[in-house]
Biopython code that builds the backbone (N, CA, C, O; Angstrom):
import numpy as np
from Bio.PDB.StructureBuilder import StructureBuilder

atoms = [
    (1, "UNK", "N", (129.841, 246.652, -95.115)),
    (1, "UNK", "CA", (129.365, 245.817, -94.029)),
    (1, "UNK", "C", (128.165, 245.024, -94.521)),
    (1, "UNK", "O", (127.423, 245.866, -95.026)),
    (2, "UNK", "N", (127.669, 243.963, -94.614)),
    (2, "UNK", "CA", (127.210, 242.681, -94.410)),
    (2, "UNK", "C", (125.873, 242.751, -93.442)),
    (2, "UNK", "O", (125.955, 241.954, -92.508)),
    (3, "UNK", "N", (124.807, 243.437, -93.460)),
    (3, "UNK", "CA", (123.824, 243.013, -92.845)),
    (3, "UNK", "C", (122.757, 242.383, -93.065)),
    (3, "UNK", "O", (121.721, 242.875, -92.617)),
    (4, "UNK", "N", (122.682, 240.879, -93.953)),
    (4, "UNK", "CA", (122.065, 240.134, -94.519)),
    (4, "UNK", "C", (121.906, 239.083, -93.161)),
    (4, "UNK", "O", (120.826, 238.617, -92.799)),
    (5, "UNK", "N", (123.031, 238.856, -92.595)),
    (5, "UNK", "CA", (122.857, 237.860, -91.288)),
    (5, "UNK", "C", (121.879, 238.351, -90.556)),
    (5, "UNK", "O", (120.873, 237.703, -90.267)),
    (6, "UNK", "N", (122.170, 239.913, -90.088)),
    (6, "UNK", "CA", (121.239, 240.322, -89.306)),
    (6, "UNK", "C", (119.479, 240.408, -89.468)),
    (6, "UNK", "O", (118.584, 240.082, -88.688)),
    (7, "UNK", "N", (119.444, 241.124, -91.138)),
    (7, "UNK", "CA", (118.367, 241.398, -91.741)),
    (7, "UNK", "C", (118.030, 240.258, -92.425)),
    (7, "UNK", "O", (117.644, 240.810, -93.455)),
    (8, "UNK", "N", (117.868, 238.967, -92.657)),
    (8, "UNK", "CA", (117.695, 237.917, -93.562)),
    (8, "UNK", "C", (116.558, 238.366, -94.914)),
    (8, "UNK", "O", (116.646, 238.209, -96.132)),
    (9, "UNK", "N", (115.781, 238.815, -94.271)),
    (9, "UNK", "CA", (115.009, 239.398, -95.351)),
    (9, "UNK", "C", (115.206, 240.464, -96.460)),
    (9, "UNK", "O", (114.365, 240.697, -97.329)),
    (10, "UNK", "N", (116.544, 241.161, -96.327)),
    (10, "UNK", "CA", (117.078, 242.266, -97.005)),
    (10, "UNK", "C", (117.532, 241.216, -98.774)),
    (10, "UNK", "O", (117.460, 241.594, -99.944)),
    (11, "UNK", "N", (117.955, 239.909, -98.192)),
    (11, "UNK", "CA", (117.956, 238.991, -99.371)),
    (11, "UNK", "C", (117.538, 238.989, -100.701)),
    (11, "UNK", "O", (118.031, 238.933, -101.827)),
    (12, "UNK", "N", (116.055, 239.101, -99.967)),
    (12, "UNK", "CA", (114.833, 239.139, -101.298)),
    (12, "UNK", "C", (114.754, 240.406, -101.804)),
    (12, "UNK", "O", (113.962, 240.447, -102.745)),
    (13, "UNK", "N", (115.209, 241.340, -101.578)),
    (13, "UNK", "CA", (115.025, 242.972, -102.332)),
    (13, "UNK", "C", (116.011, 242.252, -103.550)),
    (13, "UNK", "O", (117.001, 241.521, -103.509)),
    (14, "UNK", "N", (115.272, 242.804, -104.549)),
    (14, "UNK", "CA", (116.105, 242.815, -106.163)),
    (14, "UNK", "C", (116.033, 244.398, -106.146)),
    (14, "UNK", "O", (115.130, 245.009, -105.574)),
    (15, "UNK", "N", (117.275, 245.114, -106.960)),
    (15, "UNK", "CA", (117.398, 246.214, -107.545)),
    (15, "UNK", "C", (116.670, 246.294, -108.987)),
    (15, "UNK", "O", (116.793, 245.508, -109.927)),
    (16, "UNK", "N", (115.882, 247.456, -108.902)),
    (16, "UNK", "CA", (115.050, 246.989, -110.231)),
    (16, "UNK", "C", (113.642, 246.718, -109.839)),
    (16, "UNK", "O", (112.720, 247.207, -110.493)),
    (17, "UNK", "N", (113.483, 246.149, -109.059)),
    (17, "UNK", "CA", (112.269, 245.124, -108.709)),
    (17, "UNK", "C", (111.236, 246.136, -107.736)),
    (17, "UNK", "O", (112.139, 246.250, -106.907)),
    (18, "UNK", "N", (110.571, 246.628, -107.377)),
    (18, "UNK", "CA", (110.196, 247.663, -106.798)),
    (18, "UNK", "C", (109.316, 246.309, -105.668)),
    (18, "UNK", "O", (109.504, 245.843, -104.545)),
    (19, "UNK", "N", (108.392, 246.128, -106.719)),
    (19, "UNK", "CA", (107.802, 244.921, -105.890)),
    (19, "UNK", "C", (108.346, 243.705, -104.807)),
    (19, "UNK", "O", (107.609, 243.050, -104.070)),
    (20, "UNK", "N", (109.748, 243.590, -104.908)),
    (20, "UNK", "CA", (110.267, 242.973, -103.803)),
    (20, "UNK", "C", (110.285, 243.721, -102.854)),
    (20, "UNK", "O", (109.708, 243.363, -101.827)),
    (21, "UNK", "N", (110.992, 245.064, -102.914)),
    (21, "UNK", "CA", (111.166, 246.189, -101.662)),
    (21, "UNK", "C", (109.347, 246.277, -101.121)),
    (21, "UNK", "O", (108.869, 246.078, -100.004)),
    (22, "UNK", "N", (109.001, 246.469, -101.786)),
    (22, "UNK", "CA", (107.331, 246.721, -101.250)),
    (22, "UNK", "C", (106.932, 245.468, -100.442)),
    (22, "UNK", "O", (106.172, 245.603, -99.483)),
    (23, "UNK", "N", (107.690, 243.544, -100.988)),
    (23, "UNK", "CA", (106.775, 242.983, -99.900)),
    (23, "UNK", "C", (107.680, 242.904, -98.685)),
    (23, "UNK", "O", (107.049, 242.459, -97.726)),
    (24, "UNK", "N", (108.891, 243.174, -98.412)),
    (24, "UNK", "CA", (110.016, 243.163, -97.586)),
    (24, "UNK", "C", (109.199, 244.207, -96.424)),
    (24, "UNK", "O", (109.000, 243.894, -95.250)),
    (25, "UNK", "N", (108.850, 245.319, -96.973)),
    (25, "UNK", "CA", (108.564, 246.830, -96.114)),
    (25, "UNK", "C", (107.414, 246.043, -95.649)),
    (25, "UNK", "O", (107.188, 246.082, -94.439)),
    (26, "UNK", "N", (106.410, 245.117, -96.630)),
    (26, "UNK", "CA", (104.875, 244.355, -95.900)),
    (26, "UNK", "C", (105.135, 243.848, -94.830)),
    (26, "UNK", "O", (104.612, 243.886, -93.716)),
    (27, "UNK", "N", (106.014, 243.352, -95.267)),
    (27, "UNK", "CA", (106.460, 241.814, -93.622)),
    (27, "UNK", "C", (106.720, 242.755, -92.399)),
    (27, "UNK", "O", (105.917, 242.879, -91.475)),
    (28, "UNK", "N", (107.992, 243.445, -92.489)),
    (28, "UNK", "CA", (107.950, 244.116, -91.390)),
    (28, "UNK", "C", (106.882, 244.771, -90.794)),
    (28, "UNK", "O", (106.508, 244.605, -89.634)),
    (29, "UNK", "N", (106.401, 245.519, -91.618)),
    (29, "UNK", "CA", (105.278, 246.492, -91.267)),
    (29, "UNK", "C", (104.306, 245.683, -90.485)),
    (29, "UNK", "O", (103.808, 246.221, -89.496)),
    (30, "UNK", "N", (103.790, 243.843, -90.942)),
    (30, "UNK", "CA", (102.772, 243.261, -90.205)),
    (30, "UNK", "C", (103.646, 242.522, -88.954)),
    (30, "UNK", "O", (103.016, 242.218, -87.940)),
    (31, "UNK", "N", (104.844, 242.284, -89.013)),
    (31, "UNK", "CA", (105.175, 242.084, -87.851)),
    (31, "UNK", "C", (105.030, 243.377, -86.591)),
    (31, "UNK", "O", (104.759, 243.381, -85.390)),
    (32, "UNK", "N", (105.256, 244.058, -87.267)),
    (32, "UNK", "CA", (105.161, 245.368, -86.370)),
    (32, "UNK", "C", (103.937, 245.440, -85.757)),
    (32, "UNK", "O", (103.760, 245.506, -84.540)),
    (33, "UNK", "N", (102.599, 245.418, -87.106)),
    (33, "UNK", "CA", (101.567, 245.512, -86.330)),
    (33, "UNK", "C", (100.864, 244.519, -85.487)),
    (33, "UNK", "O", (99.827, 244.761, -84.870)),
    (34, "UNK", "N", (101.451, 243.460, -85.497)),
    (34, "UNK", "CA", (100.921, 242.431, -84.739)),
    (34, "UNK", "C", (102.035, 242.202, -83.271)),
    (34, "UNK", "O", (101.820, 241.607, -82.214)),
    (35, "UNK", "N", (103.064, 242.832, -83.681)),
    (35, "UNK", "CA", (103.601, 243.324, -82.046)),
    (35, "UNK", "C", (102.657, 244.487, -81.188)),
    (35, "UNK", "O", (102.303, 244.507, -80.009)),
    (36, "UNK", "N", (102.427, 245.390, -82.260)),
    (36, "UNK", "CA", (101.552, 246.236, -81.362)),
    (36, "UNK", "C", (100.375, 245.790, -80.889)),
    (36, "UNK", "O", (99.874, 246.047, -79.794)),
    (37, "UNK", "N", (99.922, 245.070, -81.806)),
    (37, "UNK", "CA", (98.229, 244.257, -81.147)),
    (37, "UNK", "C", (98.673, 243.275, -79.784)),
    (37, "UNK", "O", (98.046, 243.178, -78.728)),
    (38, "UNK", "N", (99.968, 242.581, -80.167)),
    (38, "UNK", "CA", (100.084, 242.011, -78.739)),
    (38, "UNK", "C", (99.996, 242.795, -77.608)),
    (38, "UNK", "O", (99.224, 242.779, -76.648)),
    (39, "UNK", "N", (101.261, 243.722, -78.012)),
    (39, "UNK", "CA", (101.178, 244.818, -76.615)),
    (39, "UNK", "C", (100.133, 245.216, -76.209)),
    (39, "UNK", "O", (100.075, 245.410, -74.995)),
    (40, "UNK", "N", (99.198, 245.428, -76.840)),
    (40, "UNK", "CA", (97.714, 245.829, -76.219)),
    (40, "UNK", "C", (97.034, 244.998, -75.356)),
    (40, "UNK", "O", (96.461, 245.243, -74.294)),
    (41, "UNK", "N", (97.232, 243.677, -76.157)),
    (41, "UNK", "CA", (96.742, 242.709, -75.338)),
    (41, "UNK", "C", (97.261, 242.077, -74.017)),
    (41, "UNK", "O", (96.677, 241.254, -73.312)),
    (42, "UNK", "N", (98.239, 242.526, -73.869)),
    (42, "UNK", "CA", (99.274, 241.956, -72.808)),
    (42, "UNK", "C", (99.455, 243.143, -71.867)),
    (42, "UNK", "O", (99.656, 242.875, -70.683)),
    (43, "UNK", "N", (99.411, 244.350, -72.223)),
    (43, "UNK", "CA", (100.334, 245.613, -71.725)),
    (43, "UNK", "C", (99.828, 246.175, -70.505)),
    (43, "UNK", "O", (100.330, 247.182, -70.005)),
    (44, "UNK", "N", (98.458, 245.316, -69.804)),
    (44, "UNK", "CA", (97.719, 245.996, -68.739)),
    (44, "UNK", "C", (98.213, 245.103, -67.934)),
    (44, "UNK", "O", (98.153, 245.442, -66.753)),
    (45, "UNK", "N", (98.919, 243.563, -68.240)),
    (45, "UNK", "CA", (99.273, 243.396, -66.727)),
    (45, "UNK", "C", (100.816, 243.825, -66.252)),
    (45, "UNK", "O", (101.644, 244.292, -67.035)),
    (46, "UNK", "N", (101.046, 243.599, -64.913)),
    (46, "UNK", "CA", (101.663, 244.702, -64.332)),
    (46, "UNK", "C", (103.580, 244.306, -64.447)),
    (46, "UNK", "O", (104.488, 245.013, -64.885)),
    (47, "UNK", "N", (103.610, 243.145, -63.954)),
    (47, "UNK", "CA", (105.540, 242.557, -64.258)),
    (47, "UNK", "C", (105.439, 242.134, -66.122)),
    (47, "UNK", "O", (106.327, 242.541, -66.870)),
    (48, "UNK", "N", (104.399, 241.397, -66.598)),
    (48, "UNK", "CA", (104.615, 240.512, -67.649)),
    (48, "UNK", "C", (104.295, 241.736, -68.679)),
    (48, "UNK", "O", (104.785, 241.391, -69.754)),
    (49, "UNK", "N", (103.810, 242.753, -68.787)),
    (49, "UNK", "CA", (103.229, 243.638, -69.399)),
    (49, "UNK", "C", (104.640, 244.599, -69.499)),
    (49, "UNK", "O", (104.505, 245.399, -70.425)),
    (50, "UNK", "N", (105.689, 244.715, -68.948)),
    (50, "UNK", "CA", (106.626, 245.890, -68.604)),
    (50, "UNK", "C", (107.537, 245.094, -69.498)),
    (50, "UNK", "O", (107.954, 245.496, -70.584)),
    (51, "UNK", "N", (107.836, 243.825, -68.899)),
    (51, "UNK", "CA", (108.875, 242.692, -69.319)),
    (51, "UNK", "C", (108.630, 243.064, -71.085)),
    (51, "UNK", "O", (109.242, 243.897, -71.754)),
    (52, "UNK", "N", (107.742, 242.313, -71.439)),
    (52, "UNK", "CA", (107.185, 242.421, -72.730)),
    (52, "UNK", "C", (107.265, 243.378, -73.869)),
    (52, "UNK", "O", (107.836, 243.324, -74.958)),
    (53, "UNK", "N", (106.193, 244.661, -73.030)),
    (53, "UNK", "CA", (107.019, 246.178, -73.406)),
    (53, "UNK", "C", (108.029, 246.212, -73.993)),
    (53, "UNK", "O", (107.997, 246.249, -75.223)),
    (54, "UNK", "N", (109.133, 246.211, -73.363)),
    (54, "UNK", "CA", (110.556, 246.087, -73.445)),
    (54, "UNK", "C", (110.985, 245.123, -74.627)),
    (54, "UNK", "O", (111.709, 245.539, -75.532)),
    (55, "UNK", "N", (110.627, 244.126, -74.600)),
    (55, "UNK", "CA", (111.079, 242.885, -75.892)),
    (55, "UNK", "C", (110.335, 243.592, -76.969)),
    (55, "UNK", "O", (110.961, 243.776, -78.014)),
    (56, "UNK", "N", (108.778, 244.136, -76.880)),
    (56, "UNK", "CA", (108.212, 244.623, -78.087)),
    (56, "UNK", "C", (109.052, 246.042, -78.592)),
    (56, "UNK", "O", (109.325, 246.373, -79.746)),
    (57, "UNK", "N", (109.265, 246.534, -77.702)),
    (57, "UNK", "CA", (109.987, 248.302, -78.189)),
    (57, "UNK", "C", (110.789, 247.672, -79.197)),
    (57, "UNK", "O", (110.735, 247.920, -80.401)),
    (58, "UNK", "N", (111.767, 246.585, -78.454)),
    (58, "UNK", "CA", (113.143, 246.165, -79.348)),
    (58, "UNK", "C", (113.213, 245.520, -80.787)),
    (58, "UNK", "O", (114.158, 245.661, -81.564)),
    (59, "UNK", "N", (111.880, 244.670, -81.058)),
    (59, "UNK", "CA", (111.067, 244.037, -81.947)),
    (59, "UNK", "C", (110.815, 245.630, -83.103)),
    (59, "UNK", "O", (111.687, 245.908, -83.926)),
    (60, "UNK", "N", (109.801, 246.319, -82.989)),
    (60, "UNK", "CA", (109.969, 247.499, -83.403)),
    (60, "UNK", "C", (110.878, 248.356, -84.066)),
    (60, "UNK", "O", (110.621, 248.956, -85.110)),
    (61, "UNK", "N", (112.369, 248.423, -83.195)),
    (61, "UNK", "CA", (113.717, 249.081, -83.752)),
    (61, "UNK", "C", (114.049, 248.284, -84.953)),
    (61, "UNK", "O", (114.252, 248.707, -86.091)),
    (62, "UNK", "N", (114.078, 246.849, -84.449)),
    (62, "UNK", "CA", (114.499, 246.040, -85.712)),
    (62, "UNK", "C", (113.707, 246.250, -86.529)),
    (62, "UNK", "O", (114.196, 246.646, -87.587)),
    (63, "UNK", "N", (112.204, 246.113, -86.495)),
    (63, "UNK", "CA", (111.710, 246.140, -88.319)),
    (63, "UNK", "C", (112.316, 247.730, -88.364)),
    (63, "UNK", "O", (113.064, 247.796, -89.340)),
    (64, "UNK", "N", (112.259, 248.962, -87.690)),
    (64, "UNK", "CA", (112.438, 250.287, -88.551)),
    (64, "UNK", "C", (113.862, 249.736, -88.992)),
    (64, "UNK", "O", (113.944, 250.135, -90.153)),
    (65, "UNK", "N", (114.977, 249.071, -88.718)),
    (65, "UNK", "CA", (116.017, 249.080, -89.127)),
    (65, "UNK", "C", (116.291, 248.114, -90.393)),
    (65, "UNK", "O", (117.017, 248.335, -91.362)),
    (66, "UNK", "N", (115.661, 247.209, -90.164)),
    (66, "UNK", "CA", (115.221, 246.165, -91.349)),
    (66, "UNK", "C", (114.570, 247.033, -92.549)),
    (66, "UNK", "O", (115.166, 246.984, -93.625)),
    (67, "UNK", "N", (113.557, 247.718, -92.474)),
    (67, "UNK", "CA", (113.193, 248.381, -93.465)),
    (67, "UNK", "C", (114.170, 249.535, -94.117)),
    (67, "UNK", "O", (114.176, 249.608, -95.346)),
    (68, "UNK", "N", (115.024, 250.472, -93.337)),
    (68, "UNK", "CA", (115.860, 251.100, -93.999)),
    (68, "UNK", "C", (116.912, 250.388, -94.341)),
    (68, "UNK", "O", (117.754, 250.956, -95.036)),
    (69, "UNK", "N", (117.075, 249.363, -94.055)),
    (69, "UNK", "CA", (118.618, 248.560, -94.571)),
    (69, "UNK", "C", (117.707, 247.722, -96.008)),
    (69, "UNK", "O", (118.477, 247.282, -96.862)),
    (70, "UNK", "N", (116.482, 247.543, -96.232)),
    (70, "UNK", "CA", (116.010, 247.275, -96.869)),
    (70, "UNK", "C", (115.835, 248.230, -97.983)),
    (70, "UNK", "O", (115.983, 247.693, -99.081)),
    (71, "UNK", "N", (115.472, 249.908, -98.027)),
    (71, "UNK", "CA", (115.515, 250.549, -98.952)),
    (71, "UNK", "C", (116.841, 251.009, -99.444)),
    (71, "UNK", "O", (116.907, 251.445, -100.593)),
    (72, "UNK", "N", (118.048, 250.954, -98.598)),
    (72, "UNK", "CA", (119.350, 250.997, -98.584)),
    (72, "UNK", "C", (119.531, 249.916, -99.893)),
    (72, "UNK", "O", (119.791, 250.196, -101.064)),
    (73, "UNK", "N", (119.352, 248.881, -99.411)),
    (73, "UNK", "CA", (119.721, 247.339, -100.759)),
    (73, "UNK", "C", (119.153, 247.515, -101.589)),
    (73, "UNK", "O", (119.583, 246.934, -102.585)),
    (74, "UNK", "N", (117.936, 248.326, -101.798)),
    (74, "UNK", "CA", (117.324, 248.681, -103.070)),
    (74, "UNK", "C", (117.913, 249.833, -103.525)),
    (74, "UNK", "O", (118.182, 249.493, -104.677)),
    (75, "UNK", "N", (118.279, 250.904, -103.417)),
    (75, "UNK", "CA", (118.861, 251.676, -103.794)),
    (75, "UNK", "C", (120.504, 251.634, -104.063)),
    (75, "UNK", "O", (121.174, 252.218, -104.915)),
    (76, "UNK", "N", (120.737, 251.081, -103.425)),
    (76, "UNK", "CA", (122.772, 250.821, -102.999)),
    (76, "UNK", "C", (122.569, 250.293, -104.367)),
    (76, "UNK", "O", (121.714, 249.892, -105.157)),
    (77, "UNK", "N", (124.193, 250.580, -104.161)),
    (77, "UNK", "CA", (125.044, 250.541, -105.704)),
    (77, "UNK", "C", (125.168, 248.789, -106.040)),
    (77, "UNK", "O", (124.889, 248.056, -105.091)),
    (78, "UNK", "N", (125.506, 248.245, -107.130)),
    (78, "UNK", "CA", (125.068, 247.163, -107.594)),
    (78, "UNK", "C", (126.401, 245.846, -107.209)),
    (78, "UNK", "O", (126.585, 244.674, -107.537)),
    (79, "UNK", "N", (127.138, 246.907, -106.306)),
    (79, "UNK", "CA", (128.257, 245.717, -106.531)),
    (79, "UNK", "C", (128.009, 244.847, -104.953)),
    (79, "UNK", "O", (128.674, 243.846, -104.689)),
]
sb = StructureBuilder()
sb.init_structure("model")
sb.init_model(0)
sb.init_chain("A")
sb.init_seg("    ")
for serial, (resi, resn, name, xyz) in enumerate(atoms, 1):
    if name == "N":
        sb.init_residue(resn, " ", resi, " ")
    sb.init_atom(name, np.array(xyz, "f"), 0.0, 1.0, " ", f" {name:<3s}", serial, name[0])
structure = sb.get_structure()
């Protein structure tokens, strides 16, 4: 299965390359943390704060899933 559409960033992992997997895991990781800084900033008001929540949780799943489909392409077999 093909999750390069989904993951676009799984692209840039080279096998071999340790340093690609490391800035792939960066990106996510600062998207992540700058979803969480939003949520903080947003998360006290009461409809737009819940709404949000919700889009950020989902934001979240994707980088953890981006990052293991990311150590997956670094590790997976070469064909």
């Amino acid at each position: 299965m093909n999750l390069n559409h989904i993951f676009p960033l799984t692209t840039l992992v080279r096998r071999g390359q340790p340093k690609s997997l490391a800035v792939v895991i960066g990106i996510y990781l600062a998207v992540s943390a700058i979803v969480k800084i939003a949520d903080w900033l947003v998360g006290w008001l009461p409809l737009v704060g819940a709404i949000l929540w919700a889009l950020f949780w989902l934001v979240g799943i994707y980088c953890a899933a981006g990052i293991i489909v990311a150590v997956l392409s670094y590790f997976g077999s070469g064909d």
